[in-house]
C-alpha positions as CSV (number, residue, x, y, z in Angstrom):
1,X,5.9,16.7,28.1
2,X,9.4,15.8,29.3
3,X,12.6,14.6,27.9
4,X,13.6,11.1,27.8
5,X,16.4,11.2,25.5
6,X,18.9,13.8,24.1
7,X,16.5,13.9,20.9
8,X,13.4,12.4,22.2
9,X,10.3,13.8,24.2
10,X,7.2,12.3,25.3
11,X,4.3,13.1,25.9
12,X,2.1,13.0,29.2
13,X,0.7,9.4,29.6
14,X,-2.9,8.5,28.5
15,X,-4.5,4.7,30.1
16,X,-6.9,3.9,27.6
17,X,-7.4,0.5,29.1
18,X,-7.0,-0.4,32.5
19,X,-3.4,-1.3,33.4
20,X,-2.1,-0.1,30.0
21,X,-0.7,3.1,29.3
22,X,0.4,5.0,26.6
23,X,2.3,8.2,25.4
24,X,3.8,9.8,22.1
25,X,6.9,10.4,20.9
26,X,8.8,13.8,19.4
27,X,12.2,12.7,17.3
28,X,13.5,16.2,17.1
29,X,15.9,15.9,14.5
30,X,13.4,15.6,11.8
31,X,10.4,16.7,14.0
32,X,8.9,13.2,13.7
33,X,5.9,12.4,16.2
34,X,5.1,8.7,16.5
35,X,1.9,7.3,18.2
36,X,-0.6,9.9,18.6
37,X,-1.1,11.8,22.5
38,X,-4.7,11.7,24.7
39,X,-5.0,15.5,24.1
40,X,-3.5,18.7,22.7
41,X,-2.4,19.7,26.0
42,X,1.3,19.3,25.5
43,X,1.0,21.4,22.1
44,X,2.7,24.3,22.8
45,X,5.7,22.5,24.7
46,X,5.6,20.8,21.6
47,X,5.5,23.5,19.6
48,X,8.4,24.9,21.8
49,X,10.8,21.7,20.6
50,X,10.5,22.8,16.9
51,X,6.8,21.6,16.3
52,X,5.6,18.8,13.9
53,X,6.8,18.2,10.0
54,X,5.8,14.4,10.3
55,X,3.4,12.4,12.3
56,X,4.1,8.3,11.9
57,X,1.2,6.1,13.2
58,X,2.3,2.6,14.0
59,X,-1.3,1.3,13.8
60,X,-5.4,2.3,13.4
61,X,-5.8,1.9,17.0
62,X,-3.5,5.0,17.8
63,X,-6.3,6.8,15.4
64,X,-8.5,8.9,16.5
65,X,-9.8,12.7,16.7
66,X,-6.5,13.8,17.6
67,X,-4.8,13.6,13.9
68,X,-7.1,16.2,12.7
69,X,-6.0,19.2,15.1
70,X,-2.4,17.7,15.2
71,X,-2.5,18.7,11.4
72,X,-4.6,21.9,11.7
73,X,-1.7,22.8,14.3
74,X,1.6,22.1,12.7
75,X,0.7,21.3,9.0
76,X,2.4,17.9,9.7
77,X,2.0,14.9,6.7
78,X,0.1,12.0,8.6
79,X,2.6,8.4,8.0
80,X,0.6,5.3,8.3
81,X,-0.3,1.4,7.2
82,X,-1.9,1.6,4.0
83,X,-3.8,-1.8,4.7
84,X,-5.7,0.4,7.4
85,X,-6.1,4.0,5.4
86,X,-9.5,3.3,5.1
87,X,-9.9,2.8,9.4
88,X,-7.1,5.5,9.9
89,X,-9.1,7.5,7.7
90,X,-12.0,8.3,9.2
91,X,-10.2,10.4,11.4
92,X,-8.0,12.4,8.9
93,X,-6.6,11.1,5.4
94,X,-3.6,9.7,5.0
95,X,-0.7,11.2,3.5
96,X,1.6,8.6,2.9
97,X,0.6,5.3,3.3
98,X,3.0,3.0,4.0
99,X,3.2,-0.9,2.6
100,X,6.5,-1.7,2.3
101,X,10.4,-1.5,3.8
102,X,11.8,1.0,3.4
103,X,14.0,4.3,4.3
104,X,12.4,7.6,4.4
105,X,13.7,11.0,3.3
106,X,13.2,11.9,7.2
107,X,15.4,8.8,7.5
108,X,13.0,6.6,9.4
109,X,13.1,3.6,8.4
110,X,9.3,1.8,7.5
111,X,9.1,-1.7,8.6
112,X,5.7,-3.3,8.0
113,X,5.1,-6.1,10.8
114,X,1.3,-7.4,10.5
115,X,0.2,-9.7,13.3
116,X,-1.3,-7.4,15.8
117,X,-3.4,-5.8,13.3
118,X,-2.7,-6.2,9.5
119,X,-1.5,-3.2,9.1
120,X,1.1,-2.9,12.5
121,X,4.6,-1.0,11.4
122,X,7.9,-0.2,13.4
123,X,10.0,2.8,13.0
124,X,13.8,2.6,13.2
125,X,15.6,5.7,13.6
126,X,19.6,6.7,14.2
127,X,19.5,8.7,17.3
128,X,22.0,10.6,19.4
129,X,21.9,7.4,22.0
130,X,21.6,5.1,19.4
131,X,18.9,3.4,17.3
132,X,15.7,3.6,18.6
133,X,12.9,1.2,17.4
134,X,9.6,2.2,18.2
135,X,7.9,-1.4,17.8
136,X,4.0,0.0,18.7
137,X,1.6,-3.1,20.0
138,X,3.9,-5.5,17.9
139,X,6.2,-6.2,21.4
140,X,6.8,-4.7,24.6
141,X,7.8,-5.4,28.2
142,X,5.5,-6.0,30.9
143,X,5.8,-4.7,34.7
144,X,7.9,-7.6,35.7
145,X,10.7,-7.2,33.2
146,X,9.0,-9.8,31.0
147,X,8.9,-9.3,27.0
148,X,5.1,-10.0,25.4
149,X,3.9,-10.3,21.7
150,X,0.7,-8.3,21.2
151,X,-1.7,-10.5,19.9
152,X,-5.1,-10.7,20.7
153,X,-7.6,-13.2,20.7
154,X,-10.2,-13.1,17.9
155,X,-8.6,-9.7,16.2
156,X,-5.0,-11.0,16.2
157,X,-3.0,-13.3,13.7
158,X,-0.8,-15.3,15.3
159,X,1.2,-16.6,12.6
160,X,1.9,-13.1,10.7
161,X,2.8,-11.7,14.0
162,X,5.0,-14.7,14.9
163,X,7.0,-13.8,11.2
164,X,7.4,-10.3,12.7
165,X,9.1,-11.3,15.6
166,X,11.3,-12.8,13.6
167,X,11.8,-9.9,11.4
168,X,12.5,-8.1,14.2
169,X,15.4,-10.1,16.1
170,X,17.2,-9.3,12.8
171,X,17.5,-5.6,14.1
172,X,19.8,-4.4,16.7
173,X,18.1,-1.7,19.0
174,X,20.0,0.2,21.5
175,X,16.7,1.4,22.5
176,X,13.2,0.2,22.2
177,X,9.8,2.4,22.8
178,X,6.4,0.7,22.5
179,X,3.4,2.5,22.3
180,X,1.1,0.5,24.8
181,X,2.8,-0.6,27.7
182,X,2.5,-2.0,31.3
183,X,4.9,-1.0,34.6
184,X,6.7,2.7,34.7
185,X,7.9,3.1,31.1
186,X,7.7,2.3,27.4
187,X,11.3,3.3,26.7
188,X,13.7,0.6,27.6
189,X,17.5,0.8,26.8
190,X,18.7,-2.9,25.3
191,X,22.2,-4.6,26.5
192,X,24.7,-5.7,23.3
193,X,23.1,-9.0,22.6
194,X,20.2,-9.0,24.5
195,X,17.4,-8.3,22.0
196,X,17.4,-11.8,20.3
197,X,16.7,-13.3,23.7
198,X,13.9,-10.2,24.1
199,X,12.3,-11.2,21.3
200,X,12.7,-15.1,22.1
201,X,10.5,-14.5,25.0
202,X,7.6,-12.9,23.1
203,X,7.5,-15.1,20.7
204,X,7.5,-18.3,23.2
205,X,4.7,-16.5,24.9
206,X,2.9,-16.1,21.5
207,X,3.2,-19.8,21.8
208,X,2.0,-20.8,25.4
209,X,-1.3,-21.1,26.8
210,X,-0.3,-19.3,29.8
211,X,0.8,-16.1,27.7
212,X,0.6,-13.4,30.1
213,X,0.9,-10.5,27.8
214,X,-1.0,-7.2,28.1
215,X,-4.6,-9.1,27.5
216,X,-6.3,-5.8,26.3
C-alpha cells in the first residue's frame, strides 16, 4: 500500500483484464475504503492507517469474495447500489444500499450515475488537496492522456450513461480516481476548468464509432 495523497492510500494494483488495472482506495479521515483490493495482503498496512469503519463499492463488478473478510477484519458497513444488492450480495449483504443523491454522515457524497451498469455510483469527498471524485467504470483516462466513457457493448446503456456524464461536468474535481484504468495511474489531478472539456471527450467517444475506450 502506498500513499498517494495527504489522506489517501492505495492499495497494490490487481489487472483483472488484460491491459486494465485496478486498485483501492483508504480516505483516512473517515476510514472510508472505496473499490474493493485483489487480496487481503495490504491488511495490516491498512490496519496500521486506522483500519476500516466504511467500505463504498462503486459497482457489482468490484464484488467479490473479498467483502466478506474485509468485514470479518474491521467490522466495516458495506456502501453500495441498491439496484445491484441482489448481485453485490452474493458476496456479503449490503448494509446501506444506496439509490439516491445524497450526503453521508461520513460526508461522502452518493451520486448514482447508471450507464455502465444500472447501478454505477460516484463518491465525492472534501479532502486535504481538494475534492476527490472517485467516478469507478463511469469515466477515466486512458494511456495516452485521453478521457473514455465506460460503456460496453451488449451490458452497457448508452443513453443513461451519456445523462451521467452530464451529471458529472456539473462537478468541479480537483482530483479524479477511477477504479479501472489504463497507463501508470488512476489518480489524476484536474486543471481549474479543465473537467467540462474531460468529460466532453468521453462523452463524444460514447458517441463515435471509433471509441477507443478501455474495450473490456
Amino acid at each position: 500500500m502506498r500513499q498517494v495523497l495527504k489522506d489517501l492510500w492505495e492499495t497494490r494494483p490487481d489487472s483483472p483484464f488484460p491491459g486494465l488495472t485496478t486498485h483501492a482506495y483508504l480516505w483516512t479521515p473517515t476510514r472510508a475504503l472505496f473499490y474493493a483490493p485483489a487480496t487481503d495482503a495490504d491488511f495490516d498496512q491498512i490496519e496500521g492507517a486506522g483500519g476500516i469503519a466504511h467500505h463504498y463499492l462503486s459497482h457489482r463488478d468490484e464484488a467479490g469474495p473479498m467483502l466478506k473478510r474485509i468485514a470479518q477484519r474491521f467490522g466495516s458497513t458495506l456502501h453500495a447500489p441498491a439496484a445491484e444488492r441482489a448481485e453485490i450480495g452474493v458476496h456479503h449483504p449490503v448494509d446501506v444500499p444506496l439509490s439516491i443523491r445524497r450526503t453521508d454522515t461520513n460526508h461522502v457524497e452518493v451520486i448514482p450515475t447508471p450507464g455502465h451498469t444500472p447501478g454505477s455510483t460516484c463518491y465525492l469527498v472534501s479532502g486535504a488537496e481538494g475534492r476527490y471524485l472517485f467516478t469507478g467504470d463511469t469515466m477515466g483516462r486512458g494511456p495516452d492522456g485521453g478521457w473514455w466513457a465506460g460503456y460496453i457493448e451488449g451490458m452497457s446503456d448508452r443513453a443513461a450513461l451519456a445523462d451521467s456524464l452530464t451529471l458529472l461536468a456539473e462537478l468541479e474535481p480537483d482530483v479524479v480516481i477511477s477504479s479501472a484504468f489504463q497507463g501508470d495511474s488512476a489518480v489524476h489531478r484536474i486543471a481549474p476548468g479543465g473537467w467540462q472539456d474531460h468529460v466532453a471527450q468521453a462523452r463524444y467517444g460514447l458517441f463515435t464509432p471509433a471509441w477507443n475506450g478501455p474495450g473490456y
